[in-house]
VMD Tcl script that builds the backbone (N, CA, C; Angstrom):
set m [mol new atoms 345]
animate dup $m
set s [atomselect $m all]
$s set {name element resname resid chain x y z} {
  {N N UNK 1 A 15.508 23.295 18.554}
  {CA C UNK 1 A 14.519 22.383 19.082}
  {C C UNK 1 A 14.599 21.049 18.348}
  {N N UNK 2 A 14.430 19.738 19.293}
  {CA C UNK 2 A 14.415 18.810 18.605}
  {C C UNK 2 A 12.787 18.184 19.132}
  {N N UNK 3 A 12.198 17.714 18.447}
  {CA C UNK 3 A 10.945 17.118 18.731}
  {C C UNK 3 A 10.508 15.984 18.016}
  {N N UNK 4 A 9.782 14.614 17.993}
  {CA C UNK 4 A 9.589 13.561 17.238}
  {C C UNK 4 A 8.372 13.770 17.545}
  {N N UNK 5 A 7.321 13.634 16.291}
  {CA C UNK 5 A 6.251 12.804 16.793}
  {C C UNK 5 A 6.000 11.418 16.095}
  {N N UNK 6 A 5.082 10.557 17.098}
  {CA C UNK 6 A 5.659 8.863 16.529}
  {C C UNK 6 A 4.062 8.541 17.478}
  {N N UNK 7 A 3.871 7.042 16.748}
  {CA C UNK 7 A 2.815 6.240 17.310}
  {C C UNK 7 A 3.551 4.873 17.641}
  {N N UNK 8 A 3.252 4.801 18.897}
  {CA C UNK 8 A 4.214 3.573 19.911}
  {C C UNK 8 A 3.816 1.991 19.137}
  {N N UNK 9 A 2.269 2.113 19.038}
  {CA C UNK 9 A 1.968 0.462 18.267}
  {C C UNK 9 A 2.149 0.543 16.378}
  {N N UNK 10 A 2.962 1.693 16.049}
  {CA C UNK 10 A 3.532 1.151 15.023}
  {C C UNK 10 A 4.986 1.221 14.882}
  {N N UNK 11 A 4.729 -0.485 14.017}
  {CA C UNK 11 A 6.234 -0.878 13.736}
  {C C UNK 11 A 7.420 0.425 12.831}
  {N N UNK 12 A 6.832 0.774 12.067}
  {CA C UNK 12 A 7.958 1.205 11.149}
  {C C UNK 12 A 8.270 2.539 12.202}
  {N N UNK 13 A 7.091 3.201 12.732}
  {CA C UNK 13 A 7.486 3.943 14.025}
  {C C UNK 13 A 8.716 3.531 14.727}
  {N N UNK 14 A 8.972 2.400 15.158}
  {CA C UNK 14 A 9.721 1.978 15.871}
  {C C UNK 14 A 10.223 1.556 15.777}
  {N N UNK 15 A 10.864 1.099 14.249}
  {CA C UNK 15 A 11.884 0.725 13.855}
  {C C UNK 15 A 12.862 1.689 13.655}
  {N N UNK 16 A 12.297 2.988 12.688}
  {CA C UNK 16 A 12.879 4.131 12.753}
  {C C UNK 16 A 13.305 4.697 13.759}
  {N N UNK 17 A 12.830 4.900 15.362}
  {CA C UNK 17 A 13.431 5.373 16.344}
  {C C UNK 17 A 14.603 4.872 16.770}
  {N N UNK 18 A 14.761 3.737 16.663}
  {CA C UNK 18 A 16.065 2.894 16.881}
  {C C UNK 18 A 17.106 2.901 15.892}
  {N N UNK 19 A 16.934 3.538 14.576}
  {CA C UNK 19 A 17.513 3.284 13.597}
  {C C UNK 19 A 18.103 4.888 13.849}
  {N N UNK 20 A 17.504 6.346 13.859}
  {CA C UNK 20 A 17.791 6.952 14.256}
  {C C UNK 20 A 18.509 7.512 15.895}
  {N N UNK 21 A 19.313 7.970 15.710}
  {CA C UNK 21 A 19.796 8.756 16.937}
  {C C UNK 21 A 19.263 9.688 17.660}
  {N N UNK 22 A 17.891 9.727 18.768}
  {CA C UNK 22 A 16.757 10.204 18.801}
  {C C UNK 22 A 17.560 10.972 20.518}
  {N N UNK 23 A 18.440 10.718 20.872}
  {CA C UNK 23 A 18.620 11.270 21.760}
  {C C UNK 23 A 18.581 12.856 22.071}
  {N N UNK 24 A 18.135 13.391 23.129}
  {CA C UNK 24 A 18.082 15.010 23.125}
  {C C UNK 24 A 16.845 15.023 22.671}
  {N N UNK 25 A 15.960 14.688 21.898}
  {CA C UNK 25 A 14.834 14.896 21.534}
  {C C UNK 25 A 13.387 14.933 22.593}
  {N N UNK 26 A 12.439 15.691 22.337}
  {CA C UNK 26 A 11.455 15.159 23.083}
  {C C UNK 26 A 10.693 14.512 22.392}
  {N N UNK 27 A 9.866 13.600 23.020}
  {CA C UNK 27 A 9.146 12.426 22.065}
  {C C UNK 27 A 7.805 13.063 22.381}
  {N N UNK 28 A 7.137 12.885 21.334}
  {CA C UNK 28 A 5.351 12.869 21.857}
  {C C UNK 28 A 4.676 11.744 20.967}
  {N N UNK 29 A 4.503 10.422 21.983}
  {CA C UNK 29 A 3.722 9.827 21.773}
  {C C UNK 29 A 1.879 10.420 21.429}
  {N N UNK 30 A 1.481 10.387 19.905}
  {CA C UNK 30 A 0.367 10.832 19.999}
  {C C UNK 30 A -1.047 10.139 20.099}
  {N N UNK 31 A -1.053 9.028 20.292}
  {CA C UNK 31 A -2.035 8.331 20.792}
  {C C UNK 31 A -2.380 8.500 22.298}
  {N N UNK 32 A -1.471 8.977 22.843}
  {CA C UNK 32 A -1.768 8.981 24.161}
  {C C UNK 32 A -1.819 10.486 24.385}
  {N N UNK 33 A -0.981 11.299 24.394}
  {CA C UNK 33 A -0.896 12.980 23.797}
  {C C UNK 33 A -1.153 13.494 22.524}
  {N N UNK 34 A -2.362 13.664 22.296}
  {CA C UNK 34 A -2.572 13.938 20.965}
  {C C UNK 34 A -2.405 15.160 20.539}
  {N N UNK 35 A -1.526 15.457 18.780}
  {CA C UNK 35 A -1.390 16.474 18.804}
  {C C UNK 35 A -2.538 18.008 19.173}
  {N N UNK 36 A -1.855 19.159 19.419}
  {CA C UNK 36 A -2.557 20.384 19.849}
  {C C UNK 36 A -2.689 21.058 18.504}
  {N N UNK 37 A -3.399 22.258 18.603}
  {CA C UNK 37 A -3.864 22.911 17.443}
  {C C UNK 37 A -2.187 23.585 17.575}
  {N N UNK 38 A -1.649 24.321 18.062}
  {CA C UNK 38 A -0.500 24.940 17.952}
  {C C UNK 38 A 0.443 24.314 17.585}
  {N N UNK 39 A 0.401 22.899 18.072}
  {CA C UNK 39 A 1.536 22.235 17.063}
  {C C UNK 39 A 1.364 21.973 15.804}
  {N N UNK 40 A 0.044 21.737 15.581}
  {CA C UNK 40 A -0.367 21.324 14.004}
  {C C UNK 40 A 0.176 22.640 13.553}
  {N N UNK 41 A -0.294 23.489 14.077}
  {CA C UNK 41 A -0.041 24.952 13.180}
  {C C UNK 41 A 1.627 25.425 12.827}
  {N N UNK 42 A 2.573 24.749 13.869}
  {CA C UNK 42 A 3.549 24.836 14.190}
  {C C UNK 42 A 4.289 23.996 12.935}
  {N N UNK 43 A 4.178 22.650 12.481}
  {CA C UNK 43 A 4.066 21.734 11.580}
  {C C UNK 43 A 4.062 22.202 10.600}
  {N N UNK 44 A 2.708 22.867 10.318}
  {CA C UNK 44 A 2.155 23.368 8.907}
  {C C UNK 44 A 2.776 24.868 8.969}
  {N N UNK 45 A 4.033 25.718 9.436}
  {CA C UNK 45 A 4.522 26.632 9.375}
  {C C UNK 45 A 5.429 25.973 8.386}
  {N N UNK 46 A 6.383 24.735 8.723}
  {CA C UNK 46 A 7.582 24.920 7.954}
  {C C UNK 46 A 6.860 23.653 6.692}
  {N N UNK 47 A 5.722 23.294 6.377}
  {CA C UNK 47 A 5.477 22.382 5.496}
  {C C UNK 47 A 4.265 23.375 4.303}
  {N N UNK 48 A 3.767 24.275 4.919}
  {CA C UNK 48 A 2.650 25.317 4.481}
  {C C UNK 48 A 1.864 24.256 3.813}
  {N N UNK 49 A 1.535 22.883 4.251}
  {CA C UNK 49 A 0.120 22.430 3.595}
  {C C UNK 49 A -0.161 21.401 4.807}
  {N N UNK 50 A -0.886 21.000 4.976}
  {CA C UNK 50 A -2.016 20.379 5.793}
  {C C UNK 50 A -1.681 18.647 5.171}
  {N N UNK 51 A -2.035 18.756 3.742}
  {CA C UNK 51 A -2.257 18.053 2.747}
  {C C UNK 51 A -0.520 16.530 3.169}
  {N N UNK 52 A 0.116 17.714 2.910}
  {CA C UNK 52 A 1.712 17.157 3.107}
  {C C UNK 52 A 2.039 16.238 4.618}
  {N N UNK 53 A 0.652 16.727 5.766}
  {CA C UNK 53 A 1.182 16.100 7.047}
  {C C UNK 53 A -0.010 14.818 6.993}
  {N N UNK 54 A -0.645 14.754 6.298}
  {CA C UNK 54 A -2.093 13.693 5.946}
  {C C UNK 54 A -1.647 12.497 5.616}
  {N N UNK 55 A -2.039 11.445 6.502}
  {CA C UNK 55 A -1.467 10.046 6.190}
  {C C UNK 55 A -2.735 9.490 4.882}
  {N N UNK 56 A -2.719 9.555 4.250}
  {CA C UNK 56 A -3.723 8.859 2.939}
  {C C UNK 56 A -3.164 7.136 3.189}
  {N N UNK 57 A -1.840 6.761 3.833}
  {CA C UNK 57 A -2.631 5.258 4.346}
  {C C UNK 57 A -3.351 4.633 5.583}
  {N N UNK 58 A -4.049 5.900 5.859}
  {CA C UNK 58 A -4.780 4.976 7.435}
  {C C UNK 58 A -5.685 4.200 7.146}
  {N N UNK 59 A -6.035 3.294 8.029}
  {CA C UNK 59 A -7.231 2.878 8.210}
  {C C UNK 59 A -8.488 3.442 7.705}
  {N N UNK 60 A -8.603 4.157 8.364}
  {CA C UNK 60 A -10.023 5.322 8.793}
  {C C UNK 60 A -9.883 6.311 7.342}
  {N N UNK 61 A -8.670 6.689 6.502}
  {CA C UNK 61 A -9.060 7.001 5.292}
  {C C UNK 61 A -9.905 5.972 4.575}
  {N N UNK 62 A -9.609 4.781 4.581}
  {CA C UNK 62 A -9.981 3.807 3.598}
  {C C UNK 62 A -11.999 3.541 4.077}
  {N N UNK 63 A -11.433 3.545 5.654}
  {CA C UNK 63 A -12.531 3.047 6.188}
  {C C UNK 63 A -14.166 4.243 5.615}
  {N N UNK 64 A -13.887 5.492 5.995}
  {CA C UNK 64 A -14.067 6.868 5.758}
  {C C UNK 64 A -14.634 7.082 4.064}
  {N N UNK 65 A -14.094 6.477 3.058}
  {CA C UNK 65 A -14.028 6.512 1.724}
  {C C UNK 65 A -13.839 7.654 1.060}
  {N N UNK 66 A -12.634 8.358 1.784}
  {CA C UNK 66 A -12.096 9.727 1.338}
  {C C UNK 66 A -11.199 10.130 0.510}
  {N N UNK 67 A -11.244 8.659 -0.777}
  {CA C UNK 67 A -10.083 8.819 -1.506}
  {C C UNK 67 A -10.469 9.282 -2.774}
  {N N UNK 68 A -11.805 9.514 -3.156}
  {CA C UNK 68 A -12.952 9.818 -4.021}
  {C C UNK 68 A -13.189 11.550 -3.782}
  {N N UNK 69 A -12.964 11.792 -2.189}
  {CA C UNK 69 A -13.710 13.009 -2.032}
  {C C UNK 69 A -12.529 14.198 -2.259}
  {N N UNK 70 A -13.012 15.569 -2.534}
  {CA C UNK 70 A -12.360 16.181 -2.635}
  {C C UNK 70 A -12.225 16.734 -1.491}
  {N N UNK 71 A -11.040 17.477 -0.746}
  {CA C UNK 71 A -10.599 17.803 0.758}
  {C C UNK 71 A -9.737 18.755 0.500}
  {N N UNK 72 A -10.343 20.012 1.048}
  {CA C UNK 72 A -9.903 21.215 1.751}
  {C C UNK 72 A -8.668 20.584 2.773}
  {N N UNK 73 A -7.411 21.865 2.263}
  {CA C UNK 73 A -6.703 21.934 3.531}
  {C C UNK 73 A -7.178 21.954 4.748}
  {N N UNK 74 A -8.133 22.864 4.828}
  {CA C UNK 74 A -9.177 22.887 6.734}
  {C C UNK 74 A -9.375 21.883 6.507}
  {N N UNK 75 A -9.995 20.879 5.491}
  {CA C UNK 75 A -10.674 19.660 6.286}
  {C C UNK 75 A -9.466 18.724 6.025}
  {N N UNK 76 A -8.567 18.350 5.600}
  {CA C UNK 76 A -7.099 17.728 6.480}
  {C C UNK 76 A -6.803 18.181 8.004}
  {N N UNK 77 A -6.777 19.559 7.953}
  {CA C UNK 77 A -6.088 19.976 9.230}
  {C C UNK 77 A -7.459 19.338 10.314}
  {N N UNK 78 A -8.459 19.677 10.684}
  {CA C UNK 78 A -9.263 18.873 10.989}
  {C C UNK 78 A -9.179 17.556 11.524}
  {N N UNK 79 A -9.103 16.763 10.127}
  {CA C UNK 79 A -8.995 15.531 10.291}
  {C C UNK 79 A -7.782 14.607 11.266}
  {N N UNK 80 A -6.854 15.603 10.753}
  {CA C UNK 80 A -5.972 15.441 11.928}
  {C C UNK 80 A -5.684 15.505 13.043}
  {N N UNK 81 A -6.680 16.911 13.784}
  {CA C UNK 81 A -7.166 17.330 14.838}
  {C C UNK 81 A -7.859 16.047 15.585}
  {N N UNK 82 A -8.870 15.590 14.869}
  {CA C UNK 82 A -9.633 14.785 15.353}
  {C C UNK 82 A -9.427 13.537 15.045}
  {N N UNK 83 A -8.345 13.418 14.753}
  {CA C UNK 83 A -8.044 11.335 14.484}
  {C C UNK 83 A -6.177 11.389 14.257}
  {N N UNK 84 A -5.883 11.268 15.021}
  {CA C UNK 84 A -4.062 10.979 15.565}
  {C C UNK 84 A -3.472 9.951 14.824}
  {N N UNK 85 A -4.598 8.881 13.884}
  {CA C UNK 85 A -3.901 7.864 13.053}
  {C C UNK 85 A -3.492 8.848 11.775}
  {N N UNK 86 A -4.313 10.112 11.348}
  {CA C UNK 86 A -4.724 11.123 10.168}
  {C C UNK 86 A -2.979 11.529 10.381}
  {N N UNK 87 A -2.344 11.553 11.450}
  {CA C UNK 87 A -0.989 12.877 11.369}
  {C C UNK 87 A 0.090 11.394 10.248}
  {N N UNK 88 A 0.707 11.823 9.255}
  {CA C UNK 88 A 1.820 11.401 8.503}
  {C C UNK 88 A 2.576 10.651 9.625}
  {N N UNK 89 A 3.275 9.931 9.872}
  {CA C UNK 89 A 4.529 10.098 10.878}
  {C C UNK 89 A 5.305 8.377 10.253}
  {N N UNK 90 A 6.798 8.827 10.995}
  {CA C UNK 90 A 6.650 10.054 12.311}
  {C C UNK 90 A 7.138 10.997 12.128}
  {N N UNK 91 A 7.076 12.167 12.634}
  {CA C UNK 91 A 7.143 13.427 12.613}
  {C C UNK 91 A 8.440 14.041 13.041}
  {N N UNK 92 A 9.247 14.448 12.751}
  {CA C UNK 92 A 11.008 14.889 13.357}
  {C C UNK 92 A 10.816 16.312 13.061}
  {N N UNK 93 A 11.499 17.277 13.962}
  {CA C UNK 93 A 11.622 18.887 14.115}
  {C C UNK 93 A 12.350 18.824 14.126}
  {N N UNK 94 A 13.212 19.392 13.504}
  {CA C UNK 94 A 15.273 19.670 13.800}
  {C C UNK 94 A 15.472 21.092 13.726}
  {N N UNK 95 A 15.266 21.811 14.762}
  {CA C UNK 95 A 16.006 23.152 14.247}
  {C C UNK 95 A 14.863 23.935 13.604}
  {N N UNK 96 A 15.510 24.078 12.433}
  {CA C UNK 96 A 14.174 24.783 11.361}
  {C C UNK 96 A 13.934 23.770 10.291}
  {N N UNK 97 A 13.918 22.366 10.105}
  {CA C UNK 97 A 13.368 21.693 9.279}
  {C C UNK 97 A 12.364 20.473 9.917}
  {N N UNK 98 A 11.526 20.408 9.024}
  {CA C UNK 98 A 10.729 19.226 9.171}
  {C C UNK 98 A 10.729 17.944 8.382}
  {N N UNK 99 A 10.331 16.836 9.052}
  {CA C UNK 99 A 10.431 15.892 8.166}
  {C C UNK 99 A 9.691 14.614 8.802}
  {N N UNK 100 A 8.916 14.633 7.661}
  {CA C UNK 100 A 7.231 13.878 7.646}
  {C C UNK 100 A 7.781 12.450 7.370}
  {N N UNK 101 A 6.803 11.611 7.820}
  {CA C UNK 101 A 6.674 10.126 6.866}
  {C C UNK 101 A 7.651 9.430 7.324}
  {N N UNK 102 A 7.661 7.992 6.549}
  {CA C UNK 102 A 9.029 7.284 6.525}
  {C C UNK 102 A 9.503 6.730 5.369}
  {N N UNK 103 A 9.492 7.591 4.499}
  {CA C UNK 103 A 10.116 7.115 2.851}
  {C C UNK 103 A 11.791 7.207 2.960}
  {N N UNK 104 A 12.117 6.140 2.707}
  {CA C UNK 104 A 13.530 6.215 2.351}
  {C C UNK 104 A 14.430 7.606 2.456}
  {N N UNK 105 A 14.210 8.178 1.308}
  {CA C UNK 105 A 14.688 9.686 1.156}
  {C C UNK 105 A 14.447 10.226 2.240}
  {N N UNK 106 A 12.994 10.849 3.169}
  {CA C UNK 106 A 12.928 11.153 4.207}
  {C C UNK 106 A 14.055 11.004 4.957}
  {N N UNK 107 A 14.043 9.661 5.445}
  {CA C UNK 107 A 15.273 9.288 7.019}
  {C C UNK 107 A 16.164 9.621 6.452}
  {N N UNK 108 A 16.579 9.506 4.915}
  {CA C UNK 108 A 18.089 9.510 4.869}
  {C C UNK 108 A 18.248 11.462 4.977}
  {N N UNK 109 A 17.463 12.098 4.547}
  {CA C UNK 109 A 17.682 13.701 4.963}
  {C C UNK 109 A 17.768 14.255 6.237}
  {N N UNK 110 A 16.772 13.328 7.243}
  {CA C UNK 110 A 16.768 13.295 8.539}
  {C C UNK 110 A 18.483 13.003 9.119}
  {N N UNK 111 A 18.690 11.490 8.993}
  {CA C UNK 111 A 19.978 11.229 9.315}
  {C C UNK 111 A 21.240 12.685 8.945}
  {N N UNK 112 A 20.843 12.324 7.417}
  {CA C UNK 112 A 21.926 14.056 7.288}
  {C C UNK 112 A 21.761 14.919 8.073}
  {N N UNK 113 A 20.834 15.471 8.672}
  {CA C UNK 113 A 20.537 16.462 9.370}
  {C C UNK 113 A 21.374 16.457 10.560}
  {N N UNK 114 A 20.874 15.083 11.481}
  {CA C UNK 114 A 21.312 14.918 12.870}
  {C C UNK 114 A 22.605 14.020 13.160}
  {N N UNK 115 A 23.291 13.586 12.279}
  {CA C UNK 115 A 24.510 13.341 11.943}
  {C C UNK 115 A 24.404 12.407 12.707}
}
mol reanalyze $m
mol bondsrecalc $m
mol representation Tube
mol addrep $m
C-alpha cells in the first residue's frame, strides 16, 4: 500500500509532493477528507504513539495553550480526531513503514524507501 496524507494550503506540503515521486499513491487531502478513526488507528499501529503523529506546531496548539498542559495519548489521538491541522504531516505509508513530518532525515528515509 502506498498512501500520503498532506494538507493542500500548506507549502512545505507541497513542496514535498513534488520533490517526491508520489506516483501510484493515493492522496488524502485532509482538510477536505478528514482523517477516520481507523486510519488514525492504522497510523498509530506502525508508530505505537499518538504523541509521535501530533503536530506541536499548529496554530490551535499555541492558540489552545497546550504546551504547559500535560496530554494523554487519548487526548492527542482525540485532538487529532477533532482538528486535521493536530495530524503531523505529511503523512507517507509505504508498505509496512511510516513516515511522519517533514524533517530532513524523514524525506531522505522516505526517498530511500521509494527509490
Amino acid at each position: 500500500m502506498k498512501k500520503v496524507y498532506f494538507l493542500q494550503t500548506c507549502d512545505t506540503c507541497r513542496r514535498i509532493l513534488k520533490e517526491v515521486n508520489i506516483e501510484g499513491f493515493e492522496k488524502q487531502e485532509i482538510k477536505a477528507h478528514p482523517v477516520t478513526v481507523p486510519q488514525l488507528e492504522e497510523m498509530h499501529s506502525f508508530t505505537q504513539s499518538y504523541e509521535a503523529l501530533f503536530n506541536k506546531r499548529a496554530k490551535k496548539y499555541k492558540a489552545m495553550d497546550l504546551k504547559g498542559e500535560s496530554i494523554s495519548e487519548q487526548d492527542y489521538r482525540q485532538f487529532i480526531l477533532d482538528e486535521y491541522t493536530f495530524l503531523k504531516r505529511p503523512v507517507f505509508i509505504v508498505d509496512d513503514e511510516i513516515f511522519v513530518g517533514n524533517s530532513k532525515k524523514e524525506i531522505e528515509r522516505l526517498k530511500q524507501k521509494i527509490g
